[in-house]
Each structure stands twice: as C-alpha cells, then as structure tokens.
N, C-alpha and C positions, 0 to 999 in steps of 0.2 A: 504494500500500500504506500503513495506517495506521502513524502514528510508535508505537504498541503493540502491531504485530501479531507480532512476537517476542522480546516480552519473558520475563525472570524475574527476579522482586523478590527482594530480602532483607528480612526486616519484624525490625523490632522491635516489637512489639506489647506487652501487658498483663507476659508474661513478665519484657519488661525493667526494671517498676519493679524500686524498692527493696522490700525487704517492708514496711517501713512503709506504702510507696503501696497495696500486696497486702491489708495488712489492713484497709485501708478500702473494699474491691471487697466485695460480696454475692458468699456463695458459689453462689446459685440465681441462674437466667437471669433470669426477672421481676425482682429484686434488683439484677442486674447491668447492667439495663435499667431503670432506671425509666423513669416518665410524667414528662417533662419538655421542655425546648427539648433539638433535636438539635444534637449536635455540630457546630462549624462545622469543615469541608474547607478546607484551604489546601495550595496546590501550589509547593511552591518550584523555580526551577531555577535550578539552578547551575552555574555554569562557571571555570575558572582557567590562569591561562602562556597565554594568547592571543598574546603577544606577539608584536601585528601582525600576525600570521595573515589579511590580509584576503582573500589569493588561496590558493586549495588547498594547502599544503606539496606538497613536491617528495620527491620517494625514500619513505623509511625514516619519514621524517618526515610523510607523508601516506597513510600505512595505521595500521589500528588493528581489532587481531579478526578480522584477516585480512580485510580490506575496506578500501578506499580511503577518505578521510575529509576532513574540514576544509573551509574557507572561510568565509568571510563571507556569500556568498549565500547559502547551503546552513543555514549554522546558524543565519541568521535566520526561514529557512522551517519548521523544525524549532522555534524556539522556538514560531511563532505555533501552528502543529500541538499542539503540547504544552497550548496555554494553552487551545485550544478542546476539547481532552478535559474539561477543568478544568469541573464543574456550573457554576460560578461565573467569568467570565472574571476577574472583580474581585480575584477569590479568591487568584490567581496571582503571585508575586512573583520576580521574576528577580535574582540576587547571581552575588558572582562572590570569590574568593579571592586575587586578587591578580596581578603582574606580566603585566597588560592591554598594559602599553606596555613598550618597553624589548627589546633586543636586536632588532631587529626587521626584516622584510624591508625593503627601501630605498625601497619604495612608501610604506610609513608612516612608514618613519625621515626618509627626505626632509623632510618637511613635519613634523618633532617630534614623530610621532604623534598629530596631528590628525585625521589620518583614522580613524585607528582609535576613537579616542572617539568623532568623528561617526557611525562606523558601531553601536558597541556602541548607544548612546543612540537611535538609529532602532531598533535592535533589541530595544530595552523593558527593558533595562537599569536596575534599581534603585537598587542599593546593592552598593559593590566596598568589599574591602581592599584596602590600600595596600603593593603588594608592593615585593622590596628591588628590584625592576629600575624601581619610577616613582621611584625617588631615583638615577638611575643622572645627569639634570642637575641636581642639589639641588633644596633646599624650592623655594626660591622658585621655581622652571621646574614643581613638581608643582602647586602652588597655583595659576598661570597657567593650567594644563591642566584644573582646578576650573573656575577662574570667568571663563577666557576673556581675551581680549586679544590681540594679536597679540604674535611672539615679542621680544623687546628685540633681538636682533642681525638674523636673517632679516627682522623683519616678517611681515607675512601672505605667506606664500611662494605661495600659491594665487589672490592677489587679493583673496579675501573677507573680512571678518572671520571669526576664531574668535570663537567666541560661549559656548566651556566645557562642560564634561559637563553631560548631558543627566540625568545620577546623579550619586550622592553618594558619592563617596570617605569612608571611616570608619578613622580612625587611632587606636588607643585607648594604645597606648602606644609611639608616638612622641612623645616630650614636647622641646618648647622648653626649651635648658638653660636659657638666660636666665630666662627666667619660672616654668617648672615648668610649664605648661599644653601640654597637646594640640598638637598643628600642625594637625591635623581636631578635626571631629566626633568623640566615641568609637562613641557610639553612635546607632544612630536607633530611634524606634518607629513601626509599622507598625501603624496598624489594620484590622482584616477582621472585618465581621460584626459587629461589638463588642467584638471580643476584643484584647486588646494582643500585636503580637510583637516582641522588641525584636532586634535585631540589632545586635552587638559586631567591629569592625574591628579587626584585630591583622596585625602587622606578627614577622616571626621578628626574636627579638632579638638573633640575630646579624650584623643586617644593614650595622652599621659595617665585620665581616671582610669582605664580598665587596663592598660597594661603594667605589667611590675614596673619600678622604680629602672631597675638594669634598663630593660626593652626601651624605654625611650630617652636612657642618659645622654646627655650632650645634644639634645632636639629640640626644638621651641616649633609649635604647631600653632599656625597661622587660621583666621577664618577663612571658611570656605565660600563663603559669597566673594566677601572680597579681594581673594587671590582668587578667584576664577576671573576677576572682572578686571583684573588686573593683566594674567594673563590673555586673556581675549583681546583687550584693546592689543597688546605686542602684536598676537597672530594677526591682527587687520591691519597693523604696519606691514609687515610681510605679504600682503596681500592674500590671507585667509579671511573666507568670509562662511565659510560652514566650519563650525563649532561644536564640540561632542566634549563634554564634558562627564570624564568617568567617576563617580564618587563615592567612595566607600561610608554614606550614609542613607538613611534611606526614611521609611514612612510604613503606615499601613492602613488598612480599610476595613468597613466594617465586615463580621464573619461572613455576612450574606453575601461578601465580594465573589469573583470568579477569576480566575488568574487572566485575563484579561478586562478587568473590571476596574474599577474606582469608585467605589462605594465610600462615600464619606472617610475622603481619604484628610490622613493628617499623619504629624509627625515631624522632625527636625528639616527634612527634603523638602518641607512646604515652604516654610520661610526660607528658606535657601535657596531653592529656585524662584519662591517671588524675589529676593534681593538679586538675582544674578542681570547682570548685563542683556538687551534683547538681541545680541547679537547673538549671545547663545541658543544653539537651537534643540539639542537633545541631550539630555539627562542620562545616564545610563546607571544606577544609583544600586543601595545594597545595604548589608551589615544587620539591616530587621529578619532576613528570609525570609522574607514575602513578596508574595508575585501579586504585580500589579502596571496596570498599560493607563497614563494617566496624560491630563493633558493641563501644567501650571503655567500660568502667566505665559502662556504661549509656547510652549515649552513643551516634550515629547520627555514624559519622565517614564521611566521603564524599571522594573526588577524583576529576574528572573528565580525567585525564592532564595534553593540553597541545594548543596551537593551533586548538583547536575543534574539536577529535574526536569530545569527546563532551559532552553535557547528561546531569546527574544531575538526574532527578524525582524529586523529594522531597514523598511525601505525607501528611500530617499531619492528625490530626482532633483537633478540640480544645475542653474542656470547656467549654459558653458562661457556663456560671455561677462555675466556678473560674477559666478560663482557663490548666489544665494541660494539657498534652497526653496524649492517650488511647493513640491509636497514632502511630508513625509506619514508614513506610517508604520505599526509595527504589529506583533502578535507575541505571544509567549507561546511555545510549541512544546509538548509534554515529550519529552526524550522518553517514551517506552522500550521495554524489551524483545519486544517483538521482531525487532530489526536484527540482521547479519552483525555479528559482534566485529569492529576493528579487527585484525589479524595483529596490527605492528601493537596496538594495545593492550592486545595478551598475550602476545611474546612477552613485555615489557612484563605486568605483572606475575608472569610465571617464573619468569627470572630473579625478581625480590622474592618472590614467596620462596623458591629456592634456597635464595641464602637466609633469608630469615629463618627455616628450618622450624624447627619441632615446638618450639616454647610458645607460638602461638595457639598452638591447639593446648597445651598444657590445664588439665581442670583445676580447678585453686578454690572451688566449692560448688554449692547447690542453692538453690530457691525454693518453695516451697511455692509461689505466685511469681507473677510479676512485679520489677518494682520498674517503676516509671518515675520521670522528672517533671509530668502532668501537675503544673502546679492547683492545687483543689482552691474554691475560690472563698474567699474571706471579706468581708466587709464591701461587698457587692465588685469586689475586683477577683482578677484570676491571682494574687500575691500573698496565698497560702502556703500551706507545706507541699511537701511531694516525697513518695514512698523512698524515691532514692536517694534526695538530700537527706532526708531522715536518716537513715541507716550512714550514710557518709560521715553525717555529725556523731553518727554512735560509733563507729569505726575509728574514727580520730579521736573520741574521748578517752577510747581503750584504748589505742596508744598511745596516753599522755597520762591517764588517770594515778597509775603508780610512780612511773618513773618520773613524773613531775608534777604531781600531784594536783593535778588537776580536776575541776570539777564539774566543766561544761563546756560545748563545745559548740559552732557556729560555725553551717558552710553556705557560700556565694552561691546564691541560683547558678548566674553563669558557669561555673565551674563543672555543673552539673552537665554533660554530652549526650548521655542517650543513655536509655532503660537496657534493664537485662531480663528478657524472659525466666520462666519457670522451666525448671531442668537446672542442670549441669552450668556452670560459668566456668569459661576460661578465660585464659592470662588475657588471648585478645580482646574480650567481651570488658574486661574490669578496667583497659588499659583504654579501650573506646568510650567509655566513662570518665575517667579520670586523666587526661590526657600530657595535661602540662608541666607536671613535677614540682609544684611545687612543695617547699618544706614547710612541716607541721612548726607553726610557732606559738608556745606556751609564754604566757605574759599575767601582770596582776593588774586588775582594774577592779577601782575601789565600783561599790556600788550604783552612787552616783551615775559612774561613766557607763556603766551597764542600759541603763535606764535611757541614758543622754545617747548611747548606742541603739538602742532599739527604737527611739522617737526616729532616728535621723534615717530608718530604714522607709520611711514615711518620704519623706525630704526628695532621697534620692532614689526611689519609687521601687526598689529592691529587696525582698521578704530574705533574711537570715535564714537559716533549715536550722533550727536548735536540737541538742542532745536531747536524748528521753529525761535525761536530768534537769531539764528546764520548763515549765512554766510559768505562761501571761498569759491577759486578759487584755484586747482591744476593746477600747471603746468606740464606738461605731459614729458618734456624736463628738470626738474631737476634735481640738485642732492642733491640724499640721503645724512643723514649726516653721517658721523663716529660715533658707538657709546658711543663713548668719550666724545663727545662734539654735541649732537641732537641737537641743536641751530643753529649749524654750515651750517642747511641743507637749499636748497632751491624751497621746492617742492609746498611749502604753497607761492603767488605771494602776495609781502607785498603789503599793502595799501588794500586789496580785503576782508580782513575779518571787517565784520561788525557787530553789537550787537546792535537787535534792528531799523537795519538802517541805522546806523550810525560807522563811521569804527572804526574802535579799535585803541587808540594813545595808543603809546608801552609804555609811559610815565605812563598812568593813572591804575590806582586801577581797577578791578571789582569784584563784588562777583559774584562766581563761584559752584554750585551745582554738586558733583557726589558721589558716593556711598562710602561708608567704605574702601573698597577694594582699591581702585584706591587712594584713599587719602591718604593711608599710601605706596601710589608705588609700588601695584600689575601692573601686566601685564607688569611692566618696563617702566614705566610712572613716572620716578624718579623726574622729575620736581612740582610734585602735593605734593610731602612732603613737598617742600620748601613753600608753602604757607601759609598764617597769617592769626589770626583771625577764626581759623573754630571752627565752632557750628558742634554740632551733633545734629539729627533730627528724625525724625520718620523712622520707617522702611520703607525701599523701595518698600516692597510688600504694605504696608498700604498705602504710598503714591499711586500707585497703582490702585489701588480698588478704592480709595477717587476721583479718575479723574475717572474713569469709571462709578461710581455712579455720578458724577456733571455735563458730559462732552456726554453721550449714547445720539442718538448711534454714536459709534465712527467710523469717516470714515479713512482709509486707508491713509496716507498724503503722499504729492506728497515725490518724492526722488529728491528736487533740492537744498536741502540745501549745499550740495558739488558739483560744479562742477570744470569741468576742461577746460584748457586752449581752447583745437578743441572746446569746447562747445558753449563757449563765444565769441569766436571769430566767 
C-alpha cells in the first residue's frame, strides 16, 4: 500500500499570507498565474524524541492512531517511500527537531548513541536540532557525536571507529559563555532548484532546568523567538527568503486532537511562534511528543510525537524568482509495520545486538502486574502518582535506608521512560526505564524545606513519586505559590505530611534520598540544593535492579501516598 494512500492534509495555502502578501496576488486567474518559471516543489520530512528508538517501542509507547508504530527499519523504509512521491528526489530534504539521542533504549545507550546516529545518517538525515536530551553528557560528548572519534573513557565500544553524523547538528542559541559564539552551526542553507532555504536550529531555553549541572556547563541559552528572529533577518541578507525553523520545543492539544489536528492547541511553541519574525515560515517543533499539524500566526507549526511514529510531509512550493513560499502544506504519516523493513537498518542493528551480547536478555526479577509511568490524576490534573515512580522511590529508599540512613525518598516524573509488563524483567527492560545514570544522593532537609519542596512541585507543575514512607494531603482549594518565593504556597495542608507515620516537625533534620539531577535543582526544584550533608551513592538504575532482585515479584503499589483534601474528607 502507498505511504499516501490514507492520507489528509492540513494546507496553509495563499489564505495564510499577510494581507500585504494578498495584495500583491492578481485578483483574476490569468493574473494569478502568470507566464513564467514554475514554482519549485520541495518536500521536507521531519521527525523529532527518536530517542534511540532503533527497535519498535514496546507497550503504550509503540502504538500511535490506534496502530502499532516505530522502529528504525520501518521509518527508514517510509522515508525512502516519501522521497520517491517527491517529482524531484533532489527536491527532498529530511530535518529532525531534536533529542535524537539521549534517554534511550540500552541498545543505543550502550554504545553513546552511536548507533543511532549511524542509523539516522543511512536514513538520509539532513539537518537536526540540538535537543536538551544530546546535552544530557555535555558539549564536548555532543561535538564528539558531530564529528566523530571514538568515546574518551569506553573507546570504540563496537571495535570500529565512529566516524560522526552523517548530518549537521544546528545550534543557534546555544552560545559558549566564554566567547559569546554558537557551540554549532546556527544555521544552514539548503539549495533546491535555485532557490535558497535556510534552516535555523534552536534548542528550548530552558534546557539548563532539566538537564544536570555537567550537560550544560560553560553554555548560556538564549530565547528562542528572539535568536530565531535574529537569525532570519542574517539569512534574508544572504538572500534567503524560505525559512524553516527546527525547535526542540513544542505545544499540545486537546485529547480529542488527531495527529493531524489542533485542537485547542497551547503550550510554550504558541508564544514562540506568535513572537517569531513573519519571515518565518515553518515550525518544525518537538520535546512535548505530540503530534500535531497547526497553523500560528501564519506559520506551519508541525510535531511528529516521538520514537519514530511518525514522519511529517511537508510540502512547499516556492517562488523561483522571489524565493517566497507560495503554499505550503503538510500531514503527519503513521510509520506502520506493515512495510518491507530497511535491509542497511538491520544489518546495523544486528550488528550492536551482537556485540552487546547476553546481558540484555539477563532477568534481574518478576512482576506480579504491570507497572506503568501512567500518571493517575489528582486535583482534577493528570500530576498524581504512577505505579512505576512509586516502586523507583521504594527502590532508592532501600538503597539509602541503612547505609545512610535515610528515610524517604523522591523521584522526577521525567526520569521515569516506560512501564514494564507482568512477567519476567530484564536488564534491558529496567535499563529502558531508568536510563541516565544518575547517582542516588542522600542529603538533610530540615522540615521546613520539605514542605517549601513539595509546594514548589505546584510552581513548577511536576508531581515528586514519594517512598511508601511518605504521606500528604492536597488541598484542592489552594494557592499556588509565586515563583519567587515556592514556600509561600498552600496546597500541601500543614500538619498532614508524615514520614514513617509520624508527621514531619518543620523544626527537625531528615535525610532525604533522590537522584543526581534533582539535587543539584533540575526540574526547578531549587530548594534540594540548599540541602547538607549529601552522600552520593550508587547509580539509580543499580539501585534499581538491586530491589527487583531482593523484593520479585513486585506488585503494583496502591496510589494513596498523595491524596487530597474531597478524599479525606
């Protein structure tokens, strides 16, 4: 079956100029058509959150539109498909939005995410942004993964050399404090047919809160409106006047949406694209993993969810004498399995699975259920618990509880990757869960800060997963704090948190268990730096594994460690 035989576009066409564009259109067809060169056709596709996605996701994580989705071999066969609709194969230009690498199954994570660049780059791969997950082992490890080398500590883990992306990573404001200059490229120009396009790499500039202290040391992250709009004006000195802006930020819609819909869309990509320059003409955006085909302030904003679900066709016709774009339109196109798998992309992965050998299959425990990162919903939001943050924060607590005597424990939604069915867990399964290594850090915060911690979970809109040794009570009727002052807030109802049992005096010490991340003030959880006394500890994924082999089979644990106020009452 053709890769367009069920499709339906969203078009931005002639409507969506400005009027200024409108009154320079002839209002008769003859007029509107003159005798001229035709339009050149150029087909973009785009993709974003791959994140190592080389083999099909597993669960929840590998359907999309009701149909199973993803892989490596699958979305390579689907680019090529895409690019021979294309009049022009030349015509075709494949981008991507960002966090390519980074949290990633253990097939790619093994090896730095080598493979996964070797496979994007076979699969015709142009030009990416720089998401916040390729700074998850700093500059200098994203610049290695550029221009190739093998890694300073592993070496070539595979035997071969790495030899670098096969594409061009595009940074535009990630800037070197030191110097004031780029770490990338900002931008590239792409020529088709004669026409210039340029394309602009942006990075969300909030990419210092979520990644560790290391990942963005010696970086200062600029906004995204206004280095877009910056660089734009450059490319239209150079005489570019189609503009493609790739941005590793993004939006989402309401659930009634449809991967090509815009349902009461919102999110940071809104104001971002209303700020941006109108010389800008397409969005290609990311980092929420949601698919959506939208159309802001004039503007052709697109995401293609996440792991390779799906390809956004993006088609564009463009003026040969001005080099403005006429129309454009695009679709989000569901990469099924259905299709002939790549050949060169399961050569590739049979080859890592090779050297990675046996310790992926390795069981390290059992389930009893499902646990899922399904967050259950609380105080009329989905920013409740979830079966598998639960058990993560139980896991952590057991490896802190004796040797550092700790007595509760807190883990980051984000950190959480994907569920593990009922059956047997292996190394890869607990390792596609916990992916990033970071170290367990045990630290003392007086009561007080506990509390000033858990308002400010409010603040920065992200629900802690707490150890079975913790309960609270939300109050459903409070107020958020300012985020000036997260202490300030009163959503957490004092006296109700308890540790153990027993309530928490604001007065008193406890030691407190949570990961690397969070203890230097990821997620904006600025209150966890102030804390004394931290030990650093095993890796998280090791803690992990260590409760799964001591503790199988593990059951599902209730979600009543937070409730709220209708609850209790």
């Amino acid at each position: 079956m053709s890769v367009s035989g069920m499709r339906r576009r969203t078009a931005l066409g002639l409507a969506a100029l400005t009027a200024a564009a409108l009154s320079a259109v002839a209002a008769t067809p003859t007029q509107a058509h003159p005798v001229g060169p035709k339009p050149v056709d150029v087909k973009l596709l785009a993709l974003n959150d791959f994140h190592g996605n080389l083999e099909p996701p597993s669960g929840s994580s590998g359907t999309i539109a009701g149909q199973t989705a993803g892989g490596a071999e699958y979305l390579a066969t689907y680019l090529k498909q895409l690019r021979q609709e294309s009049r022009k194969h030349k015509n075709t230009i494949t981008v991507a939005a960002g966090d390519l690498i980074g949290a990633s199954p253990l097939l790619s994570a093994a090896f730095h995410d080598e493979p996964t660049i070797e496979a994007l780059s076979l699969a015709g791969l142009d030009y990416a942004s720089v998401g916040n997950h390729e700074f998850d082992e700093g500059p200098a490890e994203l610049l290695r993964i550029q221009n190739g080398g093998c890694h300073p500590v592993d070496g070539c883990a595979d035997g071969t050399p790495y030899r670098g992306a096969g594409f061009q990573y595009l940074s535009a404001n990630a800037f070197k404090t030191s110097t004031g200059k780029p770490l990338l490229p900002p931008y590239a120009i792409h020529k088709v047919d004669g026409v210039k396009i340029g394309f602009i790499g942006m990075t969300l500039e909030g990419t210092p809160d979520i990644v560790s202290r290391e990942g963005t040391a010696g970086l200062t992250f600029a906004d995204e409106a206004l280095t877009a709009n910056r660089y734009a004006a450059e490319l239209r000195r150079r005489g570019v006047q189609t503009i493609v802006v790739l941005l590793h930020e993004g939006g989402n819609q309401a659930g009634s949406g449809g991967i090509n819909d815009c349902v009461d869309f919102s999110g940071p990509v809104v104001d971002i694209a209303k700020r941006m320059d109108r010389s800008i003409d397409v969005v290609v955006s990311g980092h929420t993993h949601q698919a959506y085909n939208c159309e802001v302030n004039g503007k052709l904003v697109t995401s293609a969810s996440s792991f390779g679900r799906l390809v956004t066709d993006i088609d564009l016709k463009i003026d040969r004498r001005s080099g403005d774009v006429l129309t454009m339109k695009a679709e989000n196109v569901v990469v099924t399995r259905d299709v002939a798998k790549d050949r060169a992309q399961t050569e590739l992965i049979t080859r890592y699975k090779e050297v990675l050998g046996p310790i992926a299959g390795q069981v390290v425990g059992t389930t009893s259920g499902p646990l899922t990162r399904a967050q259950e919903t609380l105080y009329g939001t989905t920013l409740g618990e979830s079966t598998m943050g639960n058990v993560i924060a139980d896991a952590q607590l057991a490896a802190t509880d004796t040797e550092q005597n700790a007595v509760a424990a807190f883990m980051n939604p984000g950190g959480v990757r994907a569920d593990i069915d009922a059956g047997q867990v292996t190394y890869e399964e607990a390792f596609t869960v916990q992916p990033f290594a970071n170290n367990l850090t045990t630290l003392d915060l007086t009561g007080a800060q506990l509390y000033c911690m858990l308002e400010q979970q409010f603040v920065v809109g992200r629900t802690l997963y707490p150890s079975a040794s913790v309960r609270y009570v939300v109050d459903v009727n409070g107020t958020t704090a300012p985020a000036a002052d997260p202490c300030a807030g009163t959503r957490v109802v004092r006296g109700s948190l308890t540790i153990g049992g027993t309530a928490v005096d604001t007065a008193t010490t406890y030691r407190i268990t949570v990961n690397s991340f969070l203890a230097g003030g990821g997620d904006g959880f600025s209150v966890l730096p102030q804390g004394t006394n931290a030990v650093t500890g095993m890796i998280d994924l090791d803690a992990l594994i260590a409760y799964l082999k001591a503790s199988s089979p593990i059951a599902a644990p209730a979600l009543d460690r937070i409730r709220t106020t209708a609850e209790v009452s």
